[in-house]
C-alpha positions as CSV (number, residue, x, y, z in Angstrom):
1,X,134.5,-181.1,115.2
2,X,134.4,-178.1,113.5
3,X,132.7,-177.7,110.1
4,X,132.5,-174.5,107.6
5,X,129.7,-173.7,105.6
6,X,128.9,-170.5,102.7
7,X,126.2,-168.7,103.3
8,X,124.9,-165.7,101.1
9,X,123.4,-162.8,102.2
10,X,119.8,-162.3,101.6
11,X,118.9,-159.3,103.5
12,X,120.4,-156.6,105.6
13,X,118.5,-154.1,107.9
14,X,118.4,-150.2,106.9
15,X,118.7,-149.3,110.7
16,X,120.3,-150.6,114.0
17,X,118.9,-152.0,117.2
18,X,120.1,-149.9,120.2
19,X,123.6,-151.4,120.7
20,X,124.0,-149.8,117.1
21,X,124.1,-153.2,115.6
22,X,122.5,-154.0,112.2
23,X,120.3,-157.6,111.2
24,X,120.8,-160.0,108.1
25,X,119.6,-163.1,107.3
26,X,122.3,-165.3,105.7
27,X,120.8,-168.9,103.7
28,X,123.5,-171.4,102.7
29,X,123.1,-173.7,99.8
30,X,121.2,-176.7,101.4
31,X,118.4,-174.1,102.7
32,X,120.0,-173.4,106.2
33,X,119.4,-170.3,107.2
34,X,120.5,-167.9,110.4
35,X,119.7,-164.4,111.7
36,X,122.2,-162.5,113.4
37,X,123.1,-158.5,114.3
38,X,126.8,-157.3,113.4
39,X,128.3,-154.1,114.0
40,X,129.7,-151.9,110.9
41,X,133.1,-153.3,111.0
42,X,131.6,-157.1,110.3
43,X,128.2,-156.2,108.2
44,X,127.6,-157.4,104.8
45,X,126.1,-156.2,101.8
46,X,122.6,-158.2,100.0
47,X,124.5,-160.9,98.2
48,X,128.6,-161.4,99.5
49,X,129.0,-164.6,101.2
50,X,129.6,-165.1,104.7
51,X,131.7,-168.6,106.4
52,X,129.8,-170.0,109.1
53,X,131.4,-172.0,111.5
54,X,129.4,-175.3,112.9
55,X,130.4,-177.3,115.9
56,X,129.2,-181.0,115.8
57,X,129.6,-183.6,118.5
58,X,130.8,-186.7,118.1
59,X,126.8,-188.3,117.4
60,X,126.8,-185.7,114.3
61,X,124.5,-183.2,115.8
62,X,124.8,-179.7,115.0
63,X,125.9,-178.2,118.4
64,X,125.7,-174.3,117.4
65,X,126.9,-171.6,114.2
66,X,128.4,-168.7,115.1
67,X,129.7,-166.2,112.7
68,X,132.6,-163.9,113.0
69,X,131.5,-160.5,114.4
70,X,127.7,-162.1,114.7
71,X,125.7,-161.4,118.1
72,X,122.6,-163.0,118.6
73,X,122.5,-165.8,116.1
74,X,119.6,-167.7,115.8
75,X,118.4,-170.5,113.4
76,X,115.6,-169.9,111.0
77,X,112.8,-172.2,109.1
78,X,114.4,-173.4,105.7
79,X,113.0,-171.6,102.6
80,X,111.9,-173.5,100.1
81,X,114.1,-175.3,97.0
82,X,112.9,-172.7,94.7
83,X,113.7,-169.9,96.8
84,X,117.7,-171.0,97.5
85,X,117.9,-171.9,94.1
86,X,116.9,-168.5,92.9
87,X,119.6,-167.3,96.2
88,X,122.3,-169.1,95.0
89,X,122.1,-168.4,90.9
């Protein structure tokens, strides 16, 4: 099963790695939060909103993300209540 999910924008990198690809870090409302590099045609700016799509198996365990025009995706801690409330408002 496939599930989508918001996330927000939260932070974008002023340079790119060597494949010319730039970092942000994207928190949804619930606190989940991913890392991921995109090239210029696919990078956001601090604040728009980005769909993430989850695939769960059938016990209800989050499988992967991945995030259209995202390379190397990877799961970060949760920040705290306070911090995705202030995110999110």
């Amino acid at each position: 099963m496939q599930v989508n999910k918001e996330f927000k924008v939260v932070a974008v990198s002023e340079n790119t790695n060597s494949f010319g690809l730039k970092e942000m870090i994207m928190v949804a409302k619930d606190g989940t939060a991913y890392k991921g590099c995109f090239n210029s045609l696919n990078i956001k700016t601090k604040g728009e909103t980005i769909i993430g799509v989850s695939s769960i198996n059938d016990n209800g365990e989050l499988l992967n993300t991945v995030f259209s025009g995202g390379e190397l995706v990877n799961p970060l801690l949760s920040p705290s209540l306070e911090i995705v409330k202030e995110i999110w408002n």
